[in-house]
N, C-alpha and C positions, 0 to 999 in steps of 0.2 A: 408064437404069434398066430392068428385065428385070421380065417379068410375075410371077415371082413376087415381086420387091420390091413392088410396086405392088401386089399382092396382099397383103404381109406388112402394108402400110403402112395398106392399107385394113379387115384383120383388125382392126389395132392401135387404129384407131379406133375400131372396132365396139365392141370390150371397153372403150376408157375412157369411150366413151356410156353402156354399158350400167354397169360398173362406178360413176360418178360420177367419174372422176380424170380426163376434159376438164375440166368444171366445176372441182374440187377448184383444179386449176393454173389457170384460168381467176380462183378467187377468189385467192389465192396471188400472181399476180400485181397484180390489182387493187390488193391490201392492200400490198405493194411500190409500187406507183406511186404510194399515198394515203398511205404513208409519206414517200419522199421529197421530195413535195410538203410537208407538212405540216414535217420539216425546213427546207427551203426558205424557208415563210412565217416559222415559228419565229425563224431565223436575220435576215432582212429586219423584224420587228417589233424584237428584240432590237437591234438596228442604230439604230432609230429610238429604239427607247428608253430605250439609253444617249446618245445623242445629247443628248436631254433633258436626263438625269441630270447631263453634264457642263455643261449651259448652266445649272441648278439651283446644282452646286455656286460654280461661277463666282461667280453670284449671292449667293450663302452667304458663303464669302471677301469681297466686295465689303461686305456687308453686318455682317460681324462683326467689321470693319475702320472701317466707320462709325461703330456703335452704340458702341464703344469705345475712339473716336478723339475726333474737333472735334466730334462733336453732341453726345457725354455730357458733353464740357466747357463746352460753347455754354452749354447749358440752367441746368448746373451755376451758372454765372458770373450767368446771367439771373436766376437765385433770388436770388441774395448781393444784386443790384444793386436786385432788389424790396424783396427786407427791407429796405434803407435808408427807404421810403417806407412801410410798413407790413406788416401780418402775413402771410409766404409759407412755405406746408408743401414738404417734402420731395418732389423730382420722385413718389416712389413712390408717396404717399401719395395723389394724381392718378390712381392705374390703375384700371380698371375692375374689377380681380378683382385678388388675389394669384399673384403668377406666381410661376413654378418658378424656385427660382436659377437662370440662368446664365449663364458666363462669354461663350459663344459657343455659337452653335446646329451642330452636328455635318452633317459633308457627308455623300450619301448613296452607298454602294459600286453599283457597277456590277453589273446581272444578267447571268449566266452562261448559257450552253447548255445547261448538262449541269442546268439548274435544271427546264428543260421536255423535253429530248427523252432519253429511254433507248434506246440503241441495241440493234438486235434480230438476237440471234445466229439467223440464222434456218436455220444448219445444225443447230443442236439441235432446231428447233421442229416439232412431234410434224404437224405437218400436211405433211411432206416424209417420213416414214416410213411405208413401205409392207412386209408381209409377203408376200414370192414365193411362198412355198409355201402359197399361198391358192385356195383354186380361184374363176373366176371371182363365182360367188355370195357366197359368201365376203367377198369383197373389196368386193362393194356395201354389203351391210348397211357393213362399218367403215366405207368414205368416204363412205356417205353419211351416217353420225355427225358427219366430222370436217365435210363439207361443213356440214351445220346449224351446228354450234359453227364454222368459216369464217363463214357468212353474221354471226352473233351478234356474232362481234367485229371484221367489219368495222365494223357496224352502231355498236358501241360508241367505236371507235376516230375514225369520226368523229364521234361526239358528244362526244370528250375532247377532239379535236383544235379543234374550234369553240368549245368551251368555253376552252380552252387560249388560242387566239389572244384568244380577247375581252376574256381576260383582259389580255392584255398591251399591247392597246389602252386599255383602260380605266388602265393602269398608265401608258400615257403620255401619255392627256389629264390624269390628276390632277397630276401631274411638269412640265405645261405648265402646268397651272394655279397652281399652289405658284410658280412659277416667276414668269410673270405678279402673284402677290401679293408676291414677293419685290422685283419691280422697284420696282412701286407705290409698296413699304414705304420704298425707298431712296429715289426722286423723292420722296415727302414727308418724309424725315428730311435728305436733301440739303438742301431749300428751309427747313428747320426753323434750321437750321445755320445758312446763308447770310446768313437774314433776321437771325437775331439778333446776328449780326456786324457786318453791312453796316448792319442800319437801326434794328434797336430799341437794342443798347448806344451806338453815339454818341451817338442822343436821349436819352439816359439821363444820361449824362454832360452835356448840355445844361441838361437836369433839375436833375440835381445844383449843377452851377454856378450855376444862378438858386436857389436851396436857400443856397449861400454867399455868392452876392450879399447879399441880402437881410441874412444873418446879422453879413456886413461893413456894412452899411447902419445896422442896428441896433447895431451896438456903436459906428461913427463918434456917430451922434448919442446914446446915451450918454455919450460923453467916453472909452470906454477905450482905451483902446491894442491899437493892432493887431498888434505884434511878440508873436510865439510863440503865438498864437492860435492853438488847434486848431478848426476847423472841421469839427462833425458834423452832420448835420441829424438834427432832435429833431422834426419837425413831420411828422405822417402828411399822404401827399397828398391828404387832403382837406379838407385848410384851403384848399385853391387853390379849391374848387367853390364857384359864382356869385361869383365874380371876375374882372377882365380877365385872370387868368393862369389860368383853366380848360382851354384848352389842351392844358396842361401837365397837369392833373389828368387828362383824359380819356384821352390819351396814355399815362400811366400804368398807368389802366384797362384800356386796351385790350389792352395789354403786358402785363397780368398775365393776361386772357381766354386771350391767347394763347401766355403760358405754361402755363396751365392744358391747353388743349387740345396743344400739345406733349407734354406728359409724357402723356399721355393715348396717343397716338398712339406715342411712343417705348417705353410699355409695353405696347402691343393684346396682346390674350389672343389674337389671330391667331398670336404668334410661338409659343407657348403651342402652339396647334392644328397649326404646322409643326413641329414639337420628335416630337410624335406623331403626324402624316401623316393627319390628322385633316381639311382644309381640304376646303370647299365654295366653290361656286360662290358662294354666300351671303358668304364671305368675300373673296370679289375683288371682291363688289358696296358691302361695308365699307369698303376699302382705298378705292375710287372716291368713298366719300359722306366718308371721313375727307381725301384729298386735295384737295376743295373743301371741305370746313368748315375748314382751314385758310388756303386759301386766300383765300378770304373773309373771314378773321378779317383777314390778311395788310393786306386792304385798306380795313379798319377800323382798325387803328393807321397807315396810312399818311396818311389824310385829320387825324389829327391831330400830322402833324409838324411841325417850325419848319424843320428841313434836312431836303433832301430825298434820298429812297432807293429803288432801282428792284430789286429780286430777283424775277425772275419762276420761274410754278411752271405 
């Protein structure tokens, strides 16, 4: 390079010092590298937060596959087999509020790109336009305009961009959360299920049979005949209390307590609050105190059975 290049080169800088157009390309730059950073993050949040969404749905499926499979019919069956021994309302009639019909709770679509980043034609954009026929003076006043309005939206750009991101963090602890209350929801409509299969209808059916003992017992010593006898039980279970066959009456109790809090729990206004993306942390601490007061309950009709039944939760 020959001295008048090195001279044109050091001319050249003189004028975009004095002009503002080092600076100008200086911010210009900057706002490119804080762009595609900010893509970058965008792209790596979005990653993580469908990620979520699809362990959500998963959940969702699993879950409206439950609700309207063996636990609606479990509970169902545990009503009918209560009304035998006296007066039992409708699972609904159990829920804590009135919930919104539904058949199944809806999965949630996956966030986009193009939901957070606009891309920036930045050959159009007026901070790369420059007028030649300026004389140097001239040319300062403009860029040092576009320079101020540069500095202003960088300035803005990252306060959109951190607002942006936070946002989409905040978008996928609530989605982790929901998620977490989803599982819950299923561990105790699982063990809801299980229990009433496994341990409380065969006691039931125990129940019942000592109910047609009894009703054979009394028709033997009567005198009547046992052919074609229909056997119903007419007797609410608490003709059994403070008798050697309290047991049986307690057991029944129990078994209604926890049917009671079943339907309770297979109606929470929690699904209600996932339905509208509504859920707090408040509500995973519900799910938590609803999955041990069943459980509990669990081992309260267990201490009054005659056979024995093991469904852990």
């Amino acid at each position: 390079m020959g001295w008048f290049d090195r001279f044109a080169d050091w001319a050249a800088d003189k004028v975009q010092s004095f002009t503002g157009e080092k600076e100008r390309r200086r911010l210009v730059a900057e706002l490119k590298d804080h762009v595609a950073e900010f893509k970058e993050n965008v792209e790596n949040a979005l990653a993580i937060l469908n990620r979520r969404i699809q362990g959500f749905n998963d959940r969702i499926r699993e879950l409206n596959r439950l609700r309207q499979g063996d636990v609606f019919r479990n509970i169902a069956v545990l009503s009918v087999f209560l009304g035998k021994f006296g007066e039992v309302k409708d699972a609904g009639d159990y829920a804590g509020e009135r919930e919104k019909p539904m058949q199944a709770l809806p999965e949630r679509p996956f966030e986009t790109r193009e939901t957070y980043i606009s891309d920036v034609d930045w050959s159009s954009d007026e901070v790369f336009v420059n007028t030649f026929f300026r004389t140097p003076l001239g040319m300062k006043f403009k860029t040092r305009k576009q320079n101020l309005s540069m500095r202003e939206r960088l300035h803005e750009f990252k306060l959109e961009a951190e607002h942006t991101l936070k946002e989409l963090e905040t978008r996928a602890f609530a989605v982790e959360t929901d998620q977490n209350i989803c599982a819950l929801y299923i561990e105790c409509i699982k063990y809801i299920s299980r229990f009433i299969e496994e341990v409380i209808l065969p006691e039931l059916e125990l129940v019942e049979a000592f109910f047609q003992a009894l009703a054979i017992k009394d028709r033997v010593i009567a005198g009547h005949p046992l052919q074609h006898a229909a056997f119903r039980n007419r007797n609410p279970i608490w003709v059994l209390r403070d008798t050697p066959y309290e047991k049986h009456y307690l057991f029944v109790k129990n078994a209604f307590l926890f049917y009671v809090l079943s339907c309770k729990i297979y109606n929470t206004p929690v699904l209600t609050r996932l339905l509208d993306h509504q859920t707090t942390n408040e509500d995973l601490t519900a799910m938590e105190r609803q999955k041990e007061a069943i459980r509990l309950q669990g081992e309260h009709v267990r201490r009054q059975l005659i056979m024995s039944g093991q469904v852990a939760l």
